[in-house]
Every structure is written in structure tokens, then in C-alpha cells.
LOGUDREN-916281 format. One record per residue (C-alpha): residue number from 1; z, y, x. Coordinates in steps of 0.5 Angstrom, whole numbers, plus 2048, in hexadecimal, padded with zeros to 3 digits. Layout:
<numis>
NUMI    k   zz   yy   xx
NUMI  NUM    Z    Y    X
...
</numis>
This chain:
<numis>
NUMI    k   zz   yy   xx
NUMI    1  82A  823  7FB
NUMI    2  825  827  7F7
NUMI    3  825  82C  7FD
NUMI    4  823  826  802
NUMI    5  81E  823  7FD
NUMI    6  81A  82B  7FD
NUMI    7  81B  82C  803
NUMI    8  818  825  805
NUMI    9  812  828  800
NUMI   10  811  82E  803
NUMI   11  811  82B  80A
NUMI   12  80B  826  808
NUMI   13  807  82B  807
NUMI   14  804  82C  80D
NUMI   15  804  824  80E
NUMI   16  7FF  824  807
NUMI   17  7FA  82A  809
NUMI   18  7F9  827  810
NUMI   19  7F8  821  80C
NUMI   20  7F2  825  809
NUMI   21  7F0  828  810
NUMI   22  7F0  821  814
NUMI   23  7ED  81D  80D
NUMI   24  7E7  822  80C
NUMI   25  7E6  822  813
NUMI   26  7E5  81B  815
NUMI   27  7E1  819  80D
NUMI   28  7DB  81E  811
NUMI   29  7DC  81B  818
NUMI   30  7DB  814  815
NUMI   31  7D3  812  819
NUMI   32  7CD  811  813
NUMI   33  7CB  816  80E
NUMI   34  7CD  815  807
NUMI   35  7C7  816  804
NUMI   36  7C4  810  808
NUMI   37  7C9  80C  806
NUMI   38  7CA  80E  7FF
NUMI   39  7C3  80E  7FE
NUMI   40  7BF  808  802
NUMI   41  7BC  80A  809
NUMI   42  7B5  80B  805
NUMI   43  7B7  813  803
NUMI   44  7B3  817  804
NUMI   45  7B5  81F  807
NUMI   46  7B5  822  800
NUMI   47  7BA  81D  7FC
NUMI   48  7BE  81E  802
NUMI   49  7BE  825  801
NUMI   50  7BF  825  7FB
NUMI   51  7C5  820  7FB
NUMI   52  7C9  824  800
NUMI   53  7C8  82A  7FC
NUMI   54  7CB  827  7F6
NUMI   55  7D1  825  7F9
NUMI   56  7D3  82B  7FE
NUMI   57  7D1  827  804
NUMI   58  7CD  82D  806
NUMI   59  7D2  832  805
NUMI   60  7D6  834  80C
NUMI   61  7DB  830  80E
NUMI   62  7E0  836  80D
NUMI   63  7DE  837  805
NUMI   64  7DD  830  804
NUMI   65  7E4  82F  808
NUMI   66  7E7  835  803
NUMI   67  7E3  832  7FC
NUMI   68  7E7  82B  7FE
NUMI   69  7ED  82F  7FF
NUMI   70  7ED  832  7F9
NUMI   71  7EA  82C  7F5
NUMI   72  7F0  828  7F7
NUMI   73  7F6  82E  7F6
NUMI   74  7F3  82D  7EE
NUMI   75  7F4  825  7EE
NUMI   76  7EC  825  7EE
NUMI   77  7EA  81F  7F3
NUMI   78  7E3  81F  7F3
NUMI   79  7DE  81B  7F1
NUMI   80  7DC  815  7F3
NUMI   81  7D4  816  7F7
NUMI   82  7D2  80E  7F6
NUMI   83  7D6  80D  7EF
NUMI   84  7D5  814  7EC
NUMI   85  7DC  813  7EA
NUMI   86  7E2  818  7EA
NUMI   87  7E7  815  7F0
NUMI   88  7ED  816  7EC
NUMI   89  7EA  810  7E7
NUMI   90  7E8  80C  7ED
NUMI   91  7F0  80C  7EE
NUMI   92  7F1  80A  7E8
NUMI   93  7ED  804  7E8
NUMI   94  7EE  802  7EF
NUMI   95  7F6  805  7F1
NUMI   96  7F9  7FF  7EC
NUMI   97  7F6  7FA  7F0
NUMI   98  7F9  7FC  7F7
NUMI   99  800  7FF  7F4
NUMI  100  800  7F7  7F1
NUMI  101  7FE  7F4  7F8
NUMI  102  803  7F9  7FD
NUMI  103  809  7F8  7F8
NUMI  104  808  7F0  7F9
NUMI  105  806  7F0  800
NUMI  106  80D  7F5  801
NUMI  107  812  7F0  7FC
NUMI  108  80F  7EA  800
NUMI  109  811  7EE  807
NUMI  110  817  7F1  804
NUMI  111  81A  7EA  801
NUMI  112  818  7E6  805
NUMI  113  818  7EA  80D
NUMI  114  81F  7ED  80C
NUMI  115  823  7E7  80A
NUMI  116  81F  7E3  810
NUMI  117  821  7E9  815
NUMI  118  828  7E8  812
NUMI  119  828  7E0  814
NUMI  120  825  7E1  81A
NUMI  121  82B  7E6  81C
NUMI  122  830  7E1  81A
NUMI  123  82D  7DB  81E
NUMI  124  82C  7DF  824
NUMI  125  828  7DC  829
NUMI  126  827  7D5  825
NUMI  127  821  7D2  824
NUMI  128  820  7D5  81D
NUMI  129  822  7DC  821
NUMI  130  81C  7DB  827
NUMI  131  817  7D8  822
NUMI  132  817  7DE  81D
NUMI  133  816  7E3  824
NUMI  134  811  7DE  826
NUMI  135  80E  7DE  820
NUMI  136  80F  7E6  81F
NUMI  137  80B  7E7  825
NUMI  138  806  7E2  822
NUMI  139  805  7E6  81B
NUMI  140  805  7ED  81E
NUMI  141  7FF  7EB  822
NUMI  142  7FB  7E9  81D
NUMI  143  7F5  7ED  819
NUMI  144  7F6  7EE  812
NUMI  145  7EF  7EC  810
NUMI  146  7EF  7E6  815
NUMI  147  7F5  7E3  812
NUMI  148  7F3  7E4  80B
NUMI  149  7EC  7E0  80D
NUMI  150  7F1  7DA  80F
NUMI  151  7F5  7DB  80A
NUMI  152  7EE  7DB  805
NUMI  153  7EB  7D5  809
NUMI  154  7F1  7D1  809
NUMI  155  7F4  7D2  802
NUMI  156  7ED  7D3  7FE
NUMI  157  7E9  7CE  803
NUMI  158  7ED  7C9  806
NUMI  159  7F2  7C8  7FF
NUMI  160  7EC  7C8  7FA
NUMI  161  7EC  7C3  7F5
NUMI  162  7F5  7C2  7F7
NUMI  163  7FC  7C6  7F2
NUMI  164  7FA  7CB  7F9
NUMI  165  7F4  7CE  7F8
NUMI  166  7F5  7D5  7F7
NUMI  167  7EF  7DB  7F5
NUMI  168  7EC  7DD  7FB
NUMI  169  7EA  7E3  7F8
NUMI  170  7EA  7E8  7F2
NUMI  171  7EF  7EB  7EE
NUMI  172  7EE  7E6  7E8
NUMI  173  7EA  7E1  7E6
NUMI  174  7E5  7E5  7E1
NUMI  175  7E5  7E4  7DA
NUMI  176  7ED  7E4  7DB
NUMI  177  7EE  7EC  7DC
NUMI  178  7F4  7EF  7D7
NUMI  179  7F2  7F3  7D2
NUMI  180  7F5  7FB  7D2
NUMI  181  7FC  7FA  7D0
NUMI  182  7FA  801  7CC
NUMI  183  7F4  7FC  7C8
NUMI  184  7F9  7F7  7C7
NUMI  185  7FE  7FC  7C3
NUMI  186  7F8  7FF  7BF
NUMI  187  7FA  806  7C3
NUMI  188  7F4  80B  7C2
NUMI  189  7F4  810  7C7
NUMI  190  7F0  816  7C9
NUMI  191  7EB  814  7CE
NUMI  192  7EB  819  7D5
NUMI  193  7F4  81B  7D3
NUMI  194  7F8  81A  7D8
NUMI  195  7FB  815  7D4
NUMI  196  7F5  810  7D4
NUMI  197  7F5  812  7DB
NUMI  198  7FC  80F  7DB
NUMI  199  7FB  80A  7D6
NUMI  200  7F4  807  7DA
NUMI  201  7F9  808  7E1
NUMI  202  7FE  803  7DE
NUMI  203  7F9  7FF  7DC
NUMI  204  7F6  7FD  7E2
NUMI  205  7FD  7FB  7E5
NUMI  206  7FC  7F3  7E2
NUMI  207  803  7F1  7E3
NUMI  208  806  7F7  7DE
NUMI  209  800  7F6  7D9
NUMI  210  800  7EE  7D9
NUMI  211  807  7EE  7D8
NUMI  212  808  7F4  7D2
NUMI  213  802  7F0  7CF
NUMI  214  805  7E9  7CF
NUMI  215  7FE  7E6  7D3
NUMI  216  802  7E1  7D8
NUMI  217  7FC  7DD  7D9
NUMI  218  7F9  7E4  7DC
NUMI  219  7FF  7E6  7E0
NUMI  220  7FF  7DE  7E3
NUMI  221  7F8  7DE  7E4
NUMI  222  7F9  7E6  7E8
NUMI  223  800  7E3  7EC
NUMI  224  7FC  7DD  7EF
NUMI  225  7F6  7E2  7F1
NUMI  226  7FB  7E7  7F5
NUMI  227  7FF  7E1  7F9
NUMI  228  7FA  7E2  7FF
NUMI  229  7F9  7E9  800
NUMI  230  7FF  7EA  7FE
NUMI  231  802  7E5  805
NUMI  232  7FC  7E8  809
NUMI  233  7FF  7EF  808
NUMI  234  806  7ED  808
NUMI  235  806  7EA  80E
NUMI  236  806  7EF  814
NUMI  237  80C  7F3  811
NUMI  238  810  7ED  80E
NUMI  239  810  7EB  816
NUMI  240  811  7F1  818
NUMI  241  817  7F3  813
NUMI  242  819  7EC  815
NUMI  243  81A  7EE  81C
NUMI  244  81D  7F5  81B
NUMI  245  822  7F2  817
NUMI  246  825  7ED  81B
NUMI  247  825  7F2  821
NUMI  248  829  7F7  81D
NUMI  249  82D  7F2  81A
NUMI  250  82F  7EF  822
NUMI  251  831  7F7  823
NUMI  252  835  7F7  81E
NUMI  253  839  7F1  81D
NUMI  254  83D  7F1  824
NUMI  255  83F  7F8  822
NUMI  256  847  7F9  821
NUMI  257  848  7F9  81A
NUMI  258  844  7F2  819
NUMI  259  84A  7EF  81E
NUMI  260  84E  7F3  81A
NUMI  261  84B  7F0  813
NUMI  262  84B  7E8  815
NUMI  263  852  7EA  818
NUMI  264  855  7EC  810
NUMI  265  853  7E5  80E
NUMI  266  84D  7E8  80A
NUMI  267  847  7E2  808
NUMI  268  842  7E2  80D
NUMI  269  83C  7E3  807
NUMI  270  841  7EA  806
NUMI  271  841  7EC  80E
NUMI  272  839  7EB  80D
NUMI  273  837  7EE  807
NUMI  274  83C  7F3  806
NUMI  275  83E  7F5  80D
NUMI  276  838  7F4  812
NUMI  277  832  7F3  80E
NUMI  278  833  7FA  80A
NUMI  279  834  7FE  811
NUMI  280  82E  7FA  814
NUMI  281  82A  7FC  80E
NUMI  282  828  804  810
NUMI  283  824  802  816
NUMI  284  820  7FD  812
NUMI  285  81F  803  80C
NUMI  286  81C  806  811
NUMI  287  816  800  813
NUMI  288  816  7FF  80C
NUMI  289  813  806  80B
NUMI  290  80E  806  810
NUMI  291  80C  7FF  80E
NUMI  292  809  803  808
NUMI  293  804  806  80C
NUMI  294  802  7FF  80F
NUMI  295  802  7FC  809
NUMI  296  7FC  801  807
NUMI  297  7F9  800  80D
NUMI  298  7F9  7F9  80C
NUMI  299  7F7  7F9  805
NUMI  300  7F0  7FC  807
NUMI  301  7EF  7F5  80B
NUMI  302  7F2  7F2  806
NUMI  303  7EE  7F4  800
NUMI  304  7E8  7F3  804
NUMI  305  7E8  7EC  806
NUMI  306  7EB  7E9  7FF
NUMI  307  7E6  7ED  7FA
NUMI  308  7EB  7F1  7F7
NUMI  309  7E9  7F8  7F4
NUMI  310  7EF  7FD  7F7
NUMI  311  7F0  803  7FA
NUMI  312  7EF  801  800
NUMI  313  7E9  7FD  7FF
NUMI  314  7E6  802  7FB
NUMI  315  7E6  806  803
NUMI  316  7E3  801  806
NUMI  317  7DD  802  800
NUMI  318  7DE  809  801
NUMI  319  7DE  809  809
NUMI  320  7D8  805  80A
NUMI  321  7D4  809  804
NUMI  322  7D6  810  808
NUMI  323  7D9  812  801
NUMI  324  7DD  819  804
NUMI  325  7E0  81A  7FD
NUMI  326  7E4  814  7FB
NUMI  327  7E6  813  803
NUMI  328  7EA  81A  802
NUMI  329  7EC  819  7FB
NUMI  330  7EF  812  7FD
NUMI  331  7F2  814  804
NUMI  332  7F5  81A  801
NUMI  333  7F8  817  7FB
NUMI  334  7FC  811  800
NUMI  335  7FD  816  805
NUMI  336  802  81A  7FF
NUMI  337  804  814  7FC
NUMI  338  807  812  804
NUMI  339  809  818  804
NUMI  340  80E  818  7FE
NUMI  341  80F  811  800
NUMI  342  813  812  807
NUMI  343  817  817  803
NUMI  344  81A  812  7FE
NUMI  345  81B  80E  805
NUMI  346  81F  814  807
NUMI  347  823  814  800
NUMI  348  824  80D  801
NUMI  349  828  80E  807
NUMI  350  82E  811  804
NUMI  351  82E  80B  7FD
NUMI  352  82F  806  803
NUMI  353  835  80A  807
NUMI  354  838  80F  804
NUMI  355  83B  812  80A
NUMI  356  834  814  80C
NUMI  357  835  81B  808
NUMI  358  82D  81E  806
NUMI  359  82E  826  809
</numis>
């Protein structure tokens, strides 16, 4: 196992310094000038100058492409051009609010996609079968941020005033905000550590820190703000998890030891659960994986229309101001983490059937 776990390692290697080619590449094939963009049209040639040589942007592309290199090998990310802050302390800020929102949008599709896929399968061709496709169909075809508009306008708009008003945006009302669990506790910690660093991280991560600090109201407040951009992300891969689970489960339950199974006696929840559902499960680990990328995909829309300051937002913030540095920190940074996450995809595969043997 640990070989496998090395090996898979080195092999990404490549993948991530591709990452760095592909990332640096298309930050400066981005049209507009970053100078205009971050300080208003009105800027005259000397400022601009001035700015470019101050970031590094006058350097040549092959020594501006080795100073990102080497930056990064160092954990260095960069500094924000429009927000005069290090990247690193941006992820700390924004990354807890799109790992709050992808861990909901997953749960939602995983607890709710898979066990319909399952049903589905078991009632093949009725009309709960044929309206779940159809509606899968539906679901898939829809835009994220045309969805959550709909969802924003019904739910914030249609239903005020009613027990179904839900926020339409925002992360939590203001005024709500939890306090540091670090303050609460009275811990004193050295500003600028690793460990304050961490501690700020933890922080930022509203259900963790309402929860160990006993703010209920605030952690009530948070979950009724994240119901809808959490269905908006969720519902491209619940359905699309939902349709993969019911074709693998239709491939595995005419197989000869399911018959065999129901022939022994054995209860139908037991011939489901433990024999078909365990062997039909592989395939959908495998969507489940792929399913991440999409979801941070979606996230970038997501965050967007519902006014909620994440990773993917801050990319959009970051696009639209031709902010180079915290589109390569960022793209660098979730492209490591997906690396790291297909592997655990990949491990996971032998906790599901044993006879699946990691060489």
C-alpha cells in the first residue's frame, strides 16, 4: 500500500508542473491590462509602468515563469495585486466557505442521488423509474446559475412573508458572525504562526466553530442561509449520481449470485444492501470522485449568484480584475488538492471490495 500511495505521488508530479505551465499561460492570455483594470482606465503611462515593474510583470515570460515556479516549490503563492495581501491569507479567509458549500452540495447528492438511484433500479420501468430519468435529464441540462436565480426568486421572493422564506444571499445575517473559537476559550496565540494560521483556518469553518462554542443561534442562522446554494450545487450531480446508480444496479442484480442469494432464503433488504448494492458501488465511487471537480466548477457560479465570498468567487473577483497571482495561487492550490483527492478515490476502492488487491 505504501508503495502504491509513493508511487501514485511521484506519478502526479507531472500532472501538478503541467498545472503550473497550463495555469501561467492562460492568467496572461487573459484579454485587458491588469494596470487599467486595477487602477481605473485614467492611468496614465508612467503609473502603469510603475505598477508592471513592481509586480514582475515586465520581466520575461520565461524568468517571470521560473520566479512563479520556485515561489510555489516554497509555499509562497504570491500577493494579491488588487488586495495587497498574501494569497495564502485569502485562502484562509474564503477556502472554509467553499469547503462548507462543497461538503453540503456532496452530502445532499450522495444521501439523497444514491439511495433514489437504488429505488429506481428496484422498480424498473415504473413510474417512479421513468419520472426520475426524465427528471435527470431535466436537471443535468440546467445551468447552475439559472437554477439558483429560480431558486433565489421563488424561495426569497414568491415565499416572503411565509415559514418558506429562506435568505437568498449571504453566508449569515450580519451581526450573527461566531466569534473565534481561539477568543472564546481565551487562547493567546502568536500572530503570523502556523498555528494562528490554523487556528484563523478552523475558524472560518461556521459549523466547526458554532458547534465547539455552543452558538446555536448562529449555527441555525448559517444552515437556513446555505439551503439554497447548497440545492443549486447539488442538483447536477445528485441526478447524475442518481442515474449512474440505477444502471450499475440493473447490471448487477441479474447477475447469478443475486439468483443464487434469493434462492438461499435470504431477506430482500439483505439480497439489496449487502449483496447488490456493495457490487454495484465501484462504478459510482468513480462518479462520485469526478463529481468533485464539477462541483468547484459549479461552486464559481454558485458563490456568485448567491453572494457568497469562497474560493470560487473570489475567482471571479480575480478574473474580472486580471488579478494574475491569485488566479495562479488559487487554480494551483485546488488542482494539488484534486490531485491528492483522486487518490483517496483510488484507496477507497479497496475498503469497498476486498478482492480488489492495491499492486
Amino acid at each position: 500500500m505504501f508503495q502504491y500511495i509513493v508511487r501514485r505521488l511521484l506519478m502526479a508530479i507531472p500532472v501538478v508542473l503541467g498545472i503550473f505551465f497550463v495555469t501561467f499561460g492562460l492568467a496572461r492570455w487573459i484579454p485587458g491590462d491588469p494596470c487599467r483594470a486595477m487602477l481605473g482606465e485614467k492611468a496614465t503611462v508612467e503609473v502603469c509602468e510603475r505598477f508592471l515593474e513592481e509586480q514582475g510583470l515586465n520581466d520575461p515570460i520565461p524568468i517571470q515563469l521560473i520566479n512563479y515556479i520556485n515561489d510555489i516549490l516554497h509555499g509562497d503563492f504570491g500577493e494579491s495585486i488588487r488586495y495587497s495581501r498574501s494569497v495564502a491569507d485569502i485562502l484562509i479567509d474564503r477556502l472554509p466557505v467553499t469547503i462548507e458549500l462543497g461538503a453540503f452540495g456532496l452530502g445532499l447528492a450522495v444521501l439523497i442521488g444514491i439511495p433514489v438511484g437504488v429505488l429506481a433500479a428496484l422498480k424498473r420501468n415504473s413510474t417512479f423509474d421513468v419520472f426520475i430519468m426524465v427528471l435527470a435529464n431535466i436537471g443535468v441540462s440546467m445551468p447552475i446559475y439559472w437554477l439558483g436565480l429560480m431558486l433565489a426568486f421563488f424561495f426569497a421572493y414568491v415565499m416572503r412573508g411565509t415559514p418558506l422564506w429562506i435568505p437568498p444571499s449571504g453566508r449569515i445575517t450580519p451581526g450573527m458572525s461566531p466569534d473565534p473559537f481561539f477568543e472564546v476559550f481565551g487562547w493567546q496565540l502568536t500572530e503570523g504562526t502556523l498555528l494562528a494560521s490554523a487556528a484563523e483556518f478552523v475558524s472560518n469553518l461556521y459549523v466547526f466553530n458554532t458547534i465547539v462554542t455552543g452558538n446555536w443561534a448562529a449555527l441555525k442562522d448559517f444552515l437556513h442561509h446555505m439551503i439554497l446554494p447548497s440545492i443549486c450545487l447539488a442538483t447536477g450531480s445528485l441526478l447524475t449520481l442518481a442515474r449512474f446508480t440505477r444502471s450499475s444496479m440493473l447490471e448487477v442484480i441479474n447477475q447469478d449470485y443475486i439468483k443464487a442469494a434469493r434462492a438461499k432464503g435470504l431477506t430482500r433488504r439483505a439480497v439489496v444492501w449487502k449483496h447488490a448494492f456493495r457490487n454495484a458501488l465501484l462504478p459510482v465511487v468513480t462518479v462520485v470522485g469526478m463529481q468533485l471537480s464539477l462541483l468547484f466548477g459549479g461552486a464559481v457560479l454558485t458563490e456568485t449568484v448567491f453572494g457568497l465570498a469562497g474560493v470560487g468567487g473570489m475567482m471571479f473577483e480575480a478574473i474580472t480584475a486580471r488579478d494574475f497571482i491569485v488566479i495562479q495561487g488559487f487554480t494551483v492550490f485546488v488542482a494539488i488538492s484534486f490531485v491528492l483527492l483522486n487518490l483517496m478515490v483510488d484507496l477507497t476502492y479497496g475498503l469497498i471490495d476486498p478482492r480488489i488487491k492495491v499492486e
